[in-house]
LUMKOL-338028 format. One line per 8 residues: number of its first residue (from 1); their letters; for each residue x, y, z of N, C-alpha, C. Coordinates in steps of 0.2 Angstrom, whole numbers. Layout:
N
NUM = a = X,Y,Z,X,Y,Z,X,Y,Z  ...
//
This chain:
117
1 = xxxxxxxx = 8,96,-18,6,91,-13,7,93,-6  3,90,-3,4,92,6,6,85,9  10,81,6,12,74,9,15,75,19  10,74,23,13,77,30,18,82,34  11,88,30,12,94,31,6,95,34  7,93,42,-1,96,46,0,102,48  2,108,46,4,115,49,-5,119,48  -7,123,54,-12,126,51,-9,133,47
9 = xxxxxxxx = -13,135,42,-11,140,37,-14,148,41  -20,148,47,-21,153,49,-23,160,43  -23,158,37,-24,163,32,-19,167,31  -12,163,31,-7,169,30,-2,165,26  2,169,24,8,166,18,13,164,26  17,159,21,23,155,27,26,161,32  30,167,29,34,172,31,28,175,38  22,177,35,17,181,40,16,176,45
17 = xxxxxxxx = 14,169,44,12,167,49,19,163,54  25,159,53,30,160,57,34,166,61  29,174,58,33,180,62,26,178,67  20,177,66,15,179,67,14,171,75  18,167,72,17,162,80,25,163,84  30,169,80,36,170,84,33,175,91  30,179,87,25,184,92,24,181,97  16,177,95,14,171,101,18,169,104
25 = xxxxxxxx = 24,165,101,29,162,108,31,168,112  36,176,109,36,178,115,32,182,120  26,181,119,22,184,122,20,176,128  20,173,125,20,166,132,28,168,135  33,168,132,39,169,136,39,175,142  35,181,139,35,186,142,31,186,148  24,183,148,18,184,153,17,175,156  21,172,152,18,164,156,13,161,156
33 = xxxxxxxx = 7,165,153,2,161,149,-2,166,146  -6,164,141,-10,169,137,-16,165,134  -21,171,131,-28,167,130,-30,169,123  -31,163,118,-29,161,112,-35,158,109  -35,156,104,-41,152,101,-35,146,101  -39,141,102,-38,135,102,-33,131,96  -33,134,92,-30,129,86,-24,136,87  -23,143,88,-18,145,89,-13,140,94
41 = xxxxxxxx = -15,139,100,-10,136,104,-9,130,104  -13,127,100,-8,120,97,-3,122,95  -3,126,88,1,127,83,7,130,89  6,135,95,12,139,96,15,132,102  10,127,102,14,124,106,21,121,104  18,119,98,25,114,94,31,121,91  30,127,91,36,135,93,39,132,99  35,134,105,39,132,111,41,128,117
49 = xxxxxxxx = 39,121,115,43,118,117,49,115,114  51,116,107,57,112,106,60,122,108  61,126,109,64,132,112,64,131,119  62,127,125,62,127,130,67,121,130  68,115,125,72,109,126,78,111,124  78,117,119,85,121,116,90,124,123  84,128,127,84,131,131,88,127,138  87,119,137,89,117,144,96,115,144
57 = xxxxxxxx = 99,114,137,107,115,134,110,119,139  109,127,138,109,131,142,119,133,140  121,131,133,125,133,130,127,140,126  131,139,122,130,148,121,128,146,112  128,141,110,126,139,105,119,138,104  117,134,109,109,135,111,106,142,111  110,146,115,107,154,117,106,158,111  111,157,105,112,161,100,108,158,95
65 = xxxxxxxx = 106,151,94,99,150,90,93,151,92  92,151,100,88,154,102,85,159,102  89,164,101,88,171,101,86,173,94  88,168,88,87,169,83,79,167,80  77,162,83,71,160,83,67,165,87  70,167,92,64,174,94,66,180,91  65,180,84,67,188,82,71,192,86  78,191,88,82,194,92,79,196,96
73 = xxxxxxxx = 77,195,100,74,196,106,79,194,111  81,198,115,86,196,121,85,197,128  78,200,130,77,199,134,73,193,137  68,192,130,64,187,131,67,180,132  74,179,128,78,175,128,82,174,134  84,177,137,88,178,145,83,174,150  76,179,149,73,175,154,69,165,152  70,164,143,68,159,142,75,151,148
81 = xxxxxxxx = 80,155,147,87,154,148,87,154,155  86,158,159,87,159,165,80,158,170  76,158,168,71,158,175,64,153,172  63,150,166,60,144,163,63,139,163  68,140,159,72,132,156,75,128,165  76,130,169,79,127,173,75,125,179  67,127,178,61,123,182,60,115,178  64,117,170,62,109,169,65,104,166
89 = xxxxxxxx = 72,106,172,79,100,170,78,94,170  72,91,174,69,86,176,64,81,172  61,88,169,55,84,162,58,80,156  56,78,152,57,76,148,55,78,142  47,82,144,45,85,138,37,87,140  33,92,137,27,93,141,27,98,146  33,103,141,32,109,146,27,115,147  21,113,142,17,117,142,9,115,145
97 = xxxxxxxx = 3,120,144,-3,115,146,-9,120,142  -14,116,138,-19,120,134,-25,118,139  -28,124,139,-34,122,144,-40,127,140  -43,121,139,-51,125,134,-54,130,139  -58,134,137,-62,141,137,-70,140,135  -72,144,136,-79,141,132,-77,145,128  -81,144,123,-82,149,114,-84,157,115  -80,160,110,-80,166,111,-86,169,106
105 = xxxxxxxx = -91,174,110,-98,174,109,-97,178,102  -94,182,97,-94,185,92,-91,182,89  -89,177,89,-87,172,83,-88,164,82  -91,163,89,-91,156,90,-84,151,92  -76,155,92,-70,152,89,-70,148,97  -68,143,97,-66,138,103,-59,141,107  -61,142,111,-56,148,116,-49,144,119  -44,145,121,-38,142,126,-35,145,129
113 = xxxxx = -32,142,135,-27,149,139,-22,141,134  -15,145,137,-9,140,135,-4,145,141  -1,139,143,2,142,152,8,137,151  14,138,154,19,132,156,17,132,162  19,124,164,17,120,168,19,121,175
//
């Protein structure tokens, strides 16, 4: 049963597709925005913002769960830590933004950039 389990499946088993939206987040972490089909940046919204609210902790407990949610990644992490989290000491939440694309002509798929704010 799938009793409120809204996750998209993307065509991949649990393991490929949570390595496969950790990618996605650090590559927003890395570039600040990216351009995606549409039902991807949903999906990687709800990755990175509870990692940006982790992030605004800005403890070493935070840092180290952090860093393990991005596939040890340490740089992307430093900068999650250091030059994002602290533009949004102020927010409450909503530190992203999805902006539709027109449709991508060889497949028809519904296009998005996803940007923090």
């Amino acid at each position: 049963m799938r009793h409120g389990n809204t996750n998209r499946k993307f065509g991949r088993v649990r393991k490929v597709r949570s390595s496969f939206l950790k990618g996605l987040a650090l590559d927003l972490i890395r570039h600040g925005k990216i351009t995606t089909t549409e039902a991807r940046a949903k999906e990687l919204k709800k990755v990175v913002e509870p990692l940006v609210t982790l992030a605004k902790k800005n403890d070493l407990a935070a840092r180290r769960l952090a860093t393990s949610r991005l596939m040890n990644r340490k740089p992307e992490t430093k900068k999650l830590f250091d030059e994002i989290a602290p533009n949004y000491t102020s927010r409450r939440g909503g530190y992203t933004r999805i902006t539709r694309l027109p449709v991508r002509k060889s497949d028809a798929s519904r296009m998005a950039v996803i940007e923090f704010v």
